[in-house]
N, C-alpha and C positions, 0 to 999 in steps of 0.2 A: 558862751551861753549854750545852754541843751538844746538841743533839738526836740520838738514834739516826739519824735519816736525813741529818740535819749530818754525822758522822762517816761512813756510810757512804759520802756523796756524795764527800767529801772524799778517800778510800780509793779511789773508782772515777778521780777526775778523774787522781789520780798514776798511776795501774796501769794503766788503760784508756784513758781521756780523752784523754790527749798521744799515746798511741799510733794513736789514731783519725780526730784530728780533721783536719778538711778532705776525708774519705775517704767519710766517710758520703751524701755526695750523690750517690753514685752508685747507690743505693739505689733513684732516682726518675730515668729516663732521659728529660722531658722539663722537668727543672729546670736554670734559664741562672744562674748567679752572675757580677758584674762591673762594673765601671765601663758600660759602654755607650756609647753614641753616640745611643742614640734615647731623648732625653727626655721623660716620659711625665707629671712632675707631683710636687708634693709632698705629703711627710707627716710627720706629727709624730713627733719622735724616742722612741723607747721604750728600756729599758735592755738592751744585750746588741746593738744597733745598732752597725754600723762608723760613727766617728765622722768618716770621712774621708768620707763624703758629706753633710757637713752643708752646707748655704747659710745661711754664715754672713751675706751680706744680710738676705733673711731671717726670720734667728733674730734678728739686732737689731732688726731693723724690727716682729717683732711679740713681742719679748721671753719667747722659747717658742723652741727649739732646735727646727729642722727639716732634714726629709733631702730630696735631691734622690733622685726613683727614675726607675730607665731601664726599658727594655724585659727588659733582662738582668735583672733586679731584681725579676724579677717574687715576690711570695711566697708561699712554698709555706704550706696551713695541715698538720702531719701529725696524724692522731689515731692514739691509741694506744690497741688493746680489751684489756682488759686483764681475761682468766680468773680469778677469784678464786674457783673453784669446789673444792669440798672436795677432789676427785681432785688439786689442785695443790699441796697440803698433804704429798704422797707424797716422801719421800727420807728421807736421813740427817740430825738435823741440824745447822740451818749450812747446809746446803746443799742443801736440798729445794728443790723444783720452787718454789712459791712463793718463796724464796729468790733464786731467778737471776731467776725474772721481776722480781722488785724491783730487781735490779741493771740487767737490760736497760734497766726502763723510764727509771732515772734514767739511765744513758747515751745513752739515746734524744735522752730531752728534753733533755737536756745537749749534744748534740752537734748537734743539729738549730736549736735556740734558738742557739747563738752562729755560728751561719749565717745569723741572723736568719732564720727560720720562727717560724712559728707554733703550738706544741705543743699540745695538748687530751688528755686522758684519759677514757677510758670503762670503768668499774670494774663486773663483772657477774661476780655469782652467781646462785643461786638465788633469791634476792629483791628488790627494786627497785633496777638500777641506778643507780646515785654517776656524776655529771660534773665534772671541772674543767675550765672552759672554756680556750681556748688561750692561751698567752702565750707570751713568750721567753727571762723572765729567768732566771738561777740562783737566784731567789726562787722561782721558779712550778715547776724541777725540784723543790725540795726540798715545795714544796707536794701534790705529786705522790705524792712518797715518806711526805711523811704521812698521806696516807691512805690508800694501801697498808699503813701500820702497823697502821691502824686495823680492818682485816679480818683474818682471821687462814683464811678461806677457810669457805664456808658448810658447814651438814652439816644432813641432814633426809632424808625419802623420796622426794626428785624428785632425778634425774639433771641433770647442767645439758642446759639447752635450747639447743645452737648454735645452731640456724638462728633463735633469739628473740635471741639475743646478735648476731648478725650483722645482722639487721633494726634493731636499736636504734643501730647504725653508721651503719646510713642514713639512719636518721630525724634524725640528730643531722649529719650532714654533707651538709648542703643543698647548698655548693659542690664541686666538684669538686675532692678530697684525696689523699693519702697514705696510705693506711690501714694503719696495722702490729699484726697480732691476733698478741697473743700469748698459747698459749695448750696445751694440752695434746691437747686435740681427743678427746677421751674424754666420750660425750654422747650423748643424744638430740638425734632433731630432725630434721626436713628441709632441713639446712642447705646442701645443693647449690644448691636453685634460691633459698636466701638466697644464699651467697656471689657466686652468677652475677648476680642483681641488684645486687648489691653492686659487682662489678666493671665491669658495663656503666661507671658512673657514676665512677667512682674506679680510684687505680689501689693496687693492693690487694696485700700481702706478708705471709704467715702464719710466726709464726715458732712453732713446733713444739717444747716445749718436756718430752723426755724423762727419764727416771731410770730406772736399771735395772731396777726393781722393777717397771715398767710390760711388759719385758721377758722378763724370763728368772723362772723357777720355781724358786728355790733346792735343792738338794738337801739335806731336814734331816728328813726323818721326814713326822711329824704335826705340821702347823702349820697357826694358823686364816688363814685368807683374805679378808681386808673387799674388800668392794665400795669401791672409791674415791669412789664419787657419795653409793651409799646408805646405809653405815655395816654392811650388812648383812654378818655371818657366819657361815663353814663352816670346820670341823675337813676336813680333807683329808688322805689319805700323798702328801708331796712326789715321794716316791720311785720311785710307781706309774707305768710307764713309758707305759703309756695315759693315763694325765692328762695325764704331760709332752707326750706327743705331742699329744692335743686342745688344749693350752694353746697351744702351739707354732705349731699350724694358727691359733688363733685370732688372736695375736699377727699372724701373715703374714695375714691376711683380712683384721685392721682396717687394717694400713698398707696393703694395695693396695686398700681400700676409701677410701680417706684421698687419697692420691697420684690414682688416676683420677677422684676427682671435684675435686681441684686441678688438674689438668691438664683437665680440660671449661670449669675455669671461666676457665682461662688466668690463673689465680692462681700464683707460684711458691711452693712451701713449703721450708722451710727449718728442719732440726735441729738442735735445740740440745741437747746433752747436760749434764745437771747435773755431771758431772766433767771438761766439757771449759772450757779459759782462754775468758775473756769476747770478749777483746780478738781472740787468734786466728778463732774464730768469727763473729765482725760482718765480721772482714777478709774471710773466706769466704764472708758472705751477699755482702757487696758485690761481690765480683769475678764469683759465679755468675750476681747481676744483670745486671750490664755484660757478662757473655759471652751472657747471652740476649737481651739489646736492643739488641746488634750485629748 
């Protein structure tokens, strides 16, 4: 029988997947794909490998399927940080914030892995981050997506700690990566001079992962108000048009608190709306990519 993340994967590959695929490298403007000319050495075959570079010499000669790799060939490793913090739990659902990041990631690692890269995951909440080391196959997607099953997003008295989540990126990516955070960006922390570390070394894409609720202040009375991090709540009047406006200012504070310190760190950030299509959206990160590393 499938597994929940069997089926869902399966769901993204028809919807999303076909729609995307071969697009997503432009993600990473200093990644070569190709046959080549400058041959550089071999290695052994992995699943999710174009089997048109195999040296079949070789594979006979040491009875082990191997690949010829060129200069174009080079492989990318990408990690994926991956917010599992309670604020990410916020939507309708079906379709809350944790929701899409699961769909992201598995298209990530699905569209990245049959490019042959190398996929990794970094799962952080407020308690000790979960790694799945890198691979490529459509094994190591769905390994991905199960244990994103397995969190359902933390909750307790501490806020998430970006710039602790951002640091634990780099501790874990000793080679020069890919690095795709996805993530809500609702947190403590001095995650500026994390992410500016982070990016000296990597080349690094925030994907920004909103719900209205994070937004806008519904107009409905008296309704309680939870903290997204700390569970904590207030009875409020929705209606009070000084709330609305304090809420309002707030809402514009944190995004151009958010965007100026992305743009110091030469990080690009990128929205993702929980009611916008998957497929349209990835298109839009990648073209906004390629028109800033023109």
């Amino acid at each position: 029988m499938a597994t929940a993340s069997e089926k869902l994967l399966l769901r993204l590959e028809w919807k999303v997947v076909r729609r995307l695929d071969g697009r997503l490298q432009g993600m990473h403007r200093t990644a070569h794909r190709g046959s080549g000319i400058d041959f550089t050495g071999l290695r052994a075959y992995s699943d999710g490998d174009d089997a048109r570079h195999i040296d079949w010499n070789v594979t006979a000669r040491l009875d082990e399927p191997h690949l010829r790799v060129f200069t174009e060939d080079r492989e990318l490793t990408v990690w994926l940080v991956l917010d599992r913090s309670a604020s990410m739990a916020a939507g309708r659902p079906g379709r809350g914030k944790h929701d899409v990041l699961a769909e992201l990631a598995l298209v990530l690692a699905r569209l990245f892995g049959r490019g042959g890269n190398r996929v990794g995951a970094l799962l952080f909440d407020t308690g000790k981050p979960r790694v799945v080391p890198p691979g490529t196959s459509r094994r190591h997607a769905l390994r991905i997506g199960a244990e994103l099953a397995r969190t359902t997003g933390a909750r307790g008295g501490a806020t998430t700690d970006l710039a602790e989540m951002l640091d634990a990126a780099g501790r874990l990516a000793r080679r020069r990566a890919l690095i795709v955070v996805l993530s809500d960006f609702i947190g403590d922390g001095d995650w500026e001079r994390s992410l500016q570390r982070l990016a000296r070394r990597h080349e690094v894409v925030a994907l920004r992962i909103v719900d209205t609720a994070d937004d806008v202040l519904p107009e409905a009375g008296l309704i309680v108000v939870e903290d997204a991090e700390t569970g904590e709540q207030l009875v409020v009047d929705s209606a009070d048009p000084l709330l609305r406006v304090r809420f309002r200012a707030a809402v514009d504070a944190r995004d151009a608190r958010l965007a100026a310190g992305m743009r110091r760190a030469g990080v690009p950030v990128h929205r993702v709306d929980t009611d916008r299509d998957l497929a349209e959206a990835l298109v839009e990160v990648v073209a906004r990519t390629r028109d800033r590393s023109s």
